[in-house]
C-alpha positions in Angstrom: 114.9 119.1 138.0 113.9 121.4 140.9 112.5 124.9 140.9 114.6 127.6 140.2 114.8 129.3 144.1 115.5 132.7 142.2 112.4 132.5 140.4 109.0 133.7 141.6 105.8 132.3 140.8 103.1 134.8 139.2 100.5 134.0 142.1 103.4 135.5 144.9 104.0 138.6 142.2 100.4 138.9 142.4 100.5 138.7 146.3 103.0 141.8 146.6 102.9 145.2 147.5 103.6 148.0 145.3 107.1 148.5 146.6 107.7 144.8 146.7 106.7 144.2 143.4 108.6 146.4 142.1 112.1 145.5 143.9 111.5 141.8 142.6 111.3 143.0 139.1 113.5 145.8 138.8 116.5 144.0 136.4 113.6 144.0 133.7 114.5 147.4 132.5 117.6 149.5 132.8 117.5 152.4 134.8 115.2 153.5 137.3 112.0 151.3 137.5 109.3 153.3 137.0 107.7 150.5 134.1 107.4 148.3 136.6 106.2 150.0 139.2 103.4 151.7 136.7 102.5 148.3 136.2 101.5 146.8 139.3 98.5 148.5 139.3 97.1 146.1 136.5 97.8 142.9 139.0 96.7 140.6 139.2 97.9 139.2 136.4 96.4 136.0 134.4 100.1 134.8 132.9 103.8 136.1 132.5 102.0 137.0 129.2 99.5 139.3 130.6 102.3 140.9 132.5 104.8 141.5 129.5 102.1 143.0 127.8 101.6 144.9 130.7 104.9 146.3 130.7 105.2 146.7 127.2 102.1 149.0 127.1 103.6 151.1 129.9 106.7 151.7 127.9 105.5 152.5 124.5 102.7 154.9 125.9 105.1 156.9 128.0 106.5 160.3 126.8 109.2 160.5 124.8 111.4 162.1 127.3 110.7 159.1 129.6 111.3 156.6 126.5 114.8 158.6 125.7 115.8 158.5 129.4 115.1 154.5 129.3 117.2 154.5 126.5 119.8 156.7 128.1 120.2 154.2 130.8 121.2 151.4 128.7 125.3 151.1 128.9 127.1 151.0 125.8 127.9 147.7 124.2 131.7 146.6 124.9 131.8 150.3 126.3 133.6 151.4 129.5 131.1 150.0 131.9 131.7 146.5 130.2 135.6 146.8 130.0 136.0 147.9 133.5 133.4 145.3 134.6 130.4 147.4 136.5 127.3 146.5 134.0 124.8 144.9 135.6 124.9 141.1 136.1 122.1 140.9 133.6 123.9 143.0 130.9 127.0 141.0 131.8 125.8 138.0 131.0 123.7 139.1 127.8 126.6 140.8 126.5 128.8 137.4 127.2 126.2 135.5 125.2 127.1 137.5 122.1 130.7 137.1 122.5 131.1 140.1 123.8 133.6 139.6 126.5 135.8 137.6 124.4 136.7 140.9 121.2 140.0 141.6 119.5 141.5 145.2 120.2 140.5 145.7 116.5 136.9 144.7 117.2 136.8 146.5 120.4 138.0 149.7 118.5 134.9 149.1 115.8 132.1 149.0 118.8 134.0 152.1 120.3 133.6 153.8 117.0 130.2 152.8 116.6 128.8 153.2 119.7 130.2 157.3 119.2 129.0 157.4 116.1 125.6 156.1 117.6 125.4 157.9 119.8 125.9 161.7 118.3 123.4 160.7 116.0 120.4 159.6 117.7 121.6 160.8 121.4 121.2 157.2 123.2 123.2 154.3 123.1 122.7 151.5 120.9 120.3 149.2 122.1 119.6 145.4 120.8 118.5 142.2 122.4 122.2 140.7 122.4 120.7 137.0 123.7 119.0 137.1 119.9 122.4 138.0 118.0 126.2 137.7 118.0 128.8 140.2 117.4 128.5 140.2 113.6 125.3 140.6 113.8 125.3 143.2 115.9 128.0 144.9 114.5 126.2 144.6 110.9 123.3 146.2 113.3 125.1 149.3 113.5 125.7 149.6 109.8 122.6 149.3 109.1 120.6 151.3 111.9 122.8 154.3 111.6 120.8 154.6 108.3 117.1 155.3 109.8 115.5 158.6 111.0 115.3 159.2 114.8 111.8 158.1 115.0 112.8 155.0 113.1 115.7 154.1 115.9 113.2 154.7 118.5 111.0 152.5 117.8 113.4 149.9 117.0 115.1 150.5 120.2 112.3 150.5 122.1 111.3 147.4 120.2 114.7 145.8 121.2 113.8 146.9 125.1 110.8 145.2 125.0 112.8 141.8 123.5 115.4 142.3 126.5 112.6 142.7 129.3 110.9 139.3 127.9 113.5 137.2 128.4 114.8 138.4 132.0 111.1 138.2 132.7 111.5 134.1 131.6 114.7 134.1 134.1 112.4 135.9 137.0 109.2 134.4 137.2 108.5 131.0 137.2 105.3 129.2 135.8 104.1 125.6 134.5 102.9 126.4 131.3 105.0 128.1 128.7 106.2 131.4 129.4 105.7 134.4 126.3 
């Protein structure tokens, strides 16, 4: 098997500019791509390891308005974005590998009334690693998370982010030893 043509090897990440770097990895995070760029500063970086950690620690030490506005730019699950088909291709295809795309009206209704109910409580979408889950999962994910505190849900969101950004980092940069 070949390599991957979309991927990148760390040693060219390493090798780009600051603007460069961060247009390569900017499907890491939702929204605008201010973790990434942050972290390009801490190149180069040993392994895909080194820079997930990277990244991580620019997210969790940012403020809180910045860590609600990540959230913020999340799109619902099985909201309009994904019903009229405009999420990302990375969201599309998460949210496909949980089943998403293929929901009864009745189920669609239940992550409608969720996601609202989510969302007037904690004031950002629901956010979970949907390559790590199914729709009964997730939808038991709601139950259950609409029970913590606000802090609580951010730090599990957040938590869930950082889940997310590893895996699209797997699908981005390509390396001979095991990646994360």
């Amino acid at each position: 098997m070949g390599i991957d043509t979309n991927k990148i090897t760390l040693q060219e990440l390493n090798s780009l500019d600051q603007q460069a770097f961060t247009e390569r990895l900017n499907t890491l995070f939702e929204g605008p791509p201010w973790i990434v760029s942050a972290s390009w500063q801490n190149r180069p970086f040993r392994d895909s390891t080194h820079l997930y950690n990277t990244l991580c620690h620019v997210m969790y030490n940012a403020p809180l308005d910045q860590q609600i506005a990540l959230l913020q730019a999340h799109p619902d699950l099985v909201g309009r974005a994904a019903l009229a088909g405009t999420l990302t291709p990375a969201s599309t295809a998460e949210q496909a590998s949980a089943g998403l795309d293929r929901l009864s009206p009745a189920e669609i209704a239940a992550f409608t009334d969720y996601n609202q109910a989510y969302r007037e409580r904690f004031g950002f979408p629901f956010v979970i690693c949907a390559r790590e889950n199914k729709k009964d999962q997730i939808l038991s994910g709601f139950q259950t998370r609409l029970h913590h505190t606000r802090e609580q849900e951010l730090a599990t969101a957040l938590a869930e982010v950082a889940k997310i950004c590893m895996f699209r980092l797997r699908d981005l940069v390509f390396q001979a030893e095991s990646i994360l």
